[in-house]
N, C-alpha and C positions, 0 to 999 in steps of 0.2 A: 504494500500500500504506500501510495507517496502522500505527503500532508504537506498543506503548500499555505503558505501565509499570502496573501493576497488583495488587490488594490481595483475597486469598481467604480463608475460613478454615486454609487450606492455609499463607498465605505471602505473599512480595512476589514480581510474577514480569512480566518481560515477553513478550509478544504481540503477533499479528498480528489487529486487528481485522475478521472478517467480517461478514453480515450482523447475525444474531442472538447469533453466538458470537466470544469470543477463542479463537485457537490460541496456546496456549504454546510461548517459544522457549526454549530452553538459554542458560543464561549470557547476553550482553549482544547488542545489535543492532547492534553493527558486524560488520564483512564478512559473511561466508555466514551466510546463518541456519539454526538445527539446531532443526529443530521436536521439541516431546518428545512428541507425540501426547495430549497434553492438551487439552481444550476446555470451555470454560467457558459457560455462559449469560450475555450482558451483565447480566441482572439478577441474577446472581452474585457481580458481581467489582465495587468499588469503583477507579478511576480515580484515576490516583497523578501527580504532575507527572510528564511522561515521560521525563525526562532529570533529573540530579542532576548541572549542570557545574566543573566544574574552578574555571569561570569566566564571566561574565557581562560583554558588551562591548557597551554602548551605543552609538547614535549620536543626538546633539543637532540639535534644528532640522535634519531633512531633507525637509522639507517646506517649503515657501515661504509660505504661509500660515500655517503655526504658530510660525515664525520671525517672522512679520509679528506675530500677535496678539503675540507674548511681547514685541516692541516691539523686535525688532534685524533685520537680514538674514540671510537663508541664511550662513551660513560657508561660503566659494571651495572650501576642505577638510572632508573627514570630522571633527566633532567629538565625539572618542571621548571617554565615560569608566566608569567600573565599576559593578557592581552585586555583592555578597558571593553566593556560593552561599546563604549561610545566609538570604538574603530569598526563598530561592522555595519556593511552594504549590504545590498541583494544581488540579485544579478540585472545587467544592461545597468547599473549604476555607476560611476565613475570614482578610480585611483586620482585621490589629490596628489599629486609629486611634490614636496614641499620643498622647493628646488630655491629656496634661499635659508633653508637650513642641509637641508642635505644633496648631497651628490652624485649619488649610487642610489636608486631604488631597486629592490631585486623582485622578483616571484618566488615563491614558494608552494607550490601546489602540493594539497595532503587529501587525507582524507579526514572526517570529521565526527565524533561521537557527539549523542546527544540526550542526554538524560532525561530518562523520563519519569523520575517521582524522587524525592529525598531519600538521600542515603548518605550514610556514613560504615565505613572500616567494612567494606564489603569484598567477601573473600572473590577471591579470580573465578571459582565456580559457578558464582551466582551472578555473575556482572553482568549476563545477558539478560536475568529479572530488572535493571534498574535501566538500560536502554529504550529508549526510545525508539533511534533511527539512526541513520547515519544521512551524511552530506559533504558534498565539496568545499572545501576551501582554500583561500591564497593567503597566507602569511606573507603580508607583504612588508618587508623591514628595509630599514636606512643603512644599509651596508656601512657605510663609512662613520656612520654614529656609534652603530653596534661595536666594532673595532675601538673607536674614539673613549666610548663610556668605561669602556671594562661591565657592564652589563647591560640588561636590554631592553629598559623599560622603554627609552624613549625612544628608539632605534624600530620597536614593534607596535609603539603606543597612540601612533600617528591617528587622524580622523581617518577614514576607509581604509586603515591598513587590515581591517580582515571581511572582504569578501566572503559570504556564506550562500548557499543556495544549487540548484535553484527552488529544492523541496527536501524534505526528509524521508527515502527510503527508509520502512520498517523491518523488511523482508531478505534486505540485503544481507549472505555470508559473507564478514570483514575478511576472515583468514586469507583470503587472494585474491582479490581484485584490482588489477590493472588502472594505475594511476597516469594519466597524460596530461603535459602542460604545453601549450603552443604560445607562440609570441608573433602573430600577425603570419598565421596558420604555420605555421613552422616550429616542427616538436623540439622541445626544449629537454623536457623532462619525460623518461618511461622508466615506470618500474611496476613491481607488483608486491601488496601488503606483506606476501608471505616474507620480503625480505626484512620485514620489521624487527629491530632488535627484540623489543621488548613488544609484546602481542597489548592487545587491545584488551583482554581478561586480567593481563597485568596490569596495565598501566590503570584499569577502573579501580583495581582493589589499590596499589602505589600511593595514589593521589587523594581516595576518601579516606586514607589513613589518617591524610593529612586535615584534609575539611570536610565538612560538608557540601553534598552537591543539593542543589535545588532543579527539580524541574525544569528544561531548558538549558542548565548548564552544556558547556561546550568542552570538549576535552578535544584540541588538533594532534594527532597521533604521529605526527613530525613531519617531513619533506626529503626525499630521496636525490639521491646526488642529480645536476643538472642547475642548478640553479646561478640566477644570471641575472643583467641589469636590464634594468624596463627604462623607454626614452617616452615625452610625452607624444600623443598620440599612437603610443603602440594599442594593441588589443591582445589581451593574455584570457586565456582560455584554461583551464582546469577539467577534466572530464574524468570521472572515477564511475568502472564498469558499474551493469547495473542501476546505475545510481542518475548521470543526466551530467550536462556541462555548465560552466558557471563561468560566463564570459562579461569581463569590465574592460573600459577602455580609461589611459590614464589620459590624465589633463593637467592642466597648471594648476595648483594650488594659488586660491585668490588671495 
């Protein structure tokens, strides 16, 4: 099932994407869902990030080659750090390049967990009870800040630096699915989940070790080697199998 946050002359509303049409849901898509008998034409409805989380919870270098290019090792452990609610987009929305603070913007195409009820210190067995869904993502960071800072608040913390969308498959198996990034159709990044250091059942139990998650929370499961600098006017594309593509175009930041 894909649940899709969405934008009508009507309003903001979420759905359950079918073929040709959205069915509108009542109030939010956790637990049971209350369809309102609503239906929309997809060439109706404008596509909204599908979630607005609490929280945004990366993970660094989970992949071994992207660890490798950035010139260190995998980290033994999960290397968590944040991303503000206030950097995420949807899709067909626009990358600010904030090209009088930085000079290097990169992509980062992942793929994306998304919690679907509060939890805390949940073991790796059960971490498929507290999902949601998954989605695409671009971790879009300031290369040359991240370097500059010695950490990555402000380097990740930018306004649109996290692209989310374009809906939340529910249905999707993480353990291997084929991640693709393009840069003005031109693949940038391929890989597949299965090369993930640390799996997706780890990193859910890792991380509610640490907090708690609320409904909506976002957990990006890292970015595989390939990663590279974005100019304005590029168009970067993200497309994780199963799941759908989640294409932004950057611009000048005003």
């Amino acid at each position: 099932m894909r649940i899709a946050r969405f934008a009508t002359d009507e309003g903001m509303s979420f759905g359950v994407v079918e073929e040709n049409t959205v069915a509108a849901i009542a109030a939010h898509p956790f637990g049971d869902l209350a369809f309102t008998g609503q239906r929309y034409p997809l060439t109706d409805v404008r596509f909204l990030a599908p979630i607005l989380p609490s929280k945004i919870i990366a993970i660094g270098k989970n992949y071994a080659e992207h660890a490798a290019e950035m010139g260190s090792e995998a980290p033994a452990e999960p290397l968590i750090f944040g991303k503000p609610s206030t950097a995420v987009i949807g899709p067909g929305e626009a990358i600010a390049y904030p090209q009088k603070l930085s000079e290097r913007v990169d992509y980062e195409g992942e793929l994306a967990v998304v919690i679907g009820r509060m939890c805390r210190e949940v073991p790796a067995a059960r971490a498929a009870d507290v999902i949601l869904g998954y989605t695409c993502a671009n971790d879009v960071t300031a290369r040359d800040l991240q370097a500059r800072d010695g950490q990555w608040t402000r380097a990740k913390g930018f306004d649109t630096f996290c692209p989310l969308g374009p809906w939340i498959e529910t249905e999707a198996d993480p353990s291997d699915l084929e991640i693709i990034t393009t840069v003005n159709g031109e693949v940038r990044q391929r890989a597949r989940t299965s090369r993930l250091m640390h799996t997706i059942p780890a990193l859910v139990e890792y991380v509610s070790q640490v907090m708690t998650l609320l409904p909506g929370d976002v957990i990006l499961t890292g970015t595989p080697a390939g990663v590279g600098p974005l100019e304005i006017g590029d168009e970067v594309t993200v497309t994780v199998e199963d799941i759908g593509g989640l294409t932004n175009r950057v611009v000048a930041r005003d």
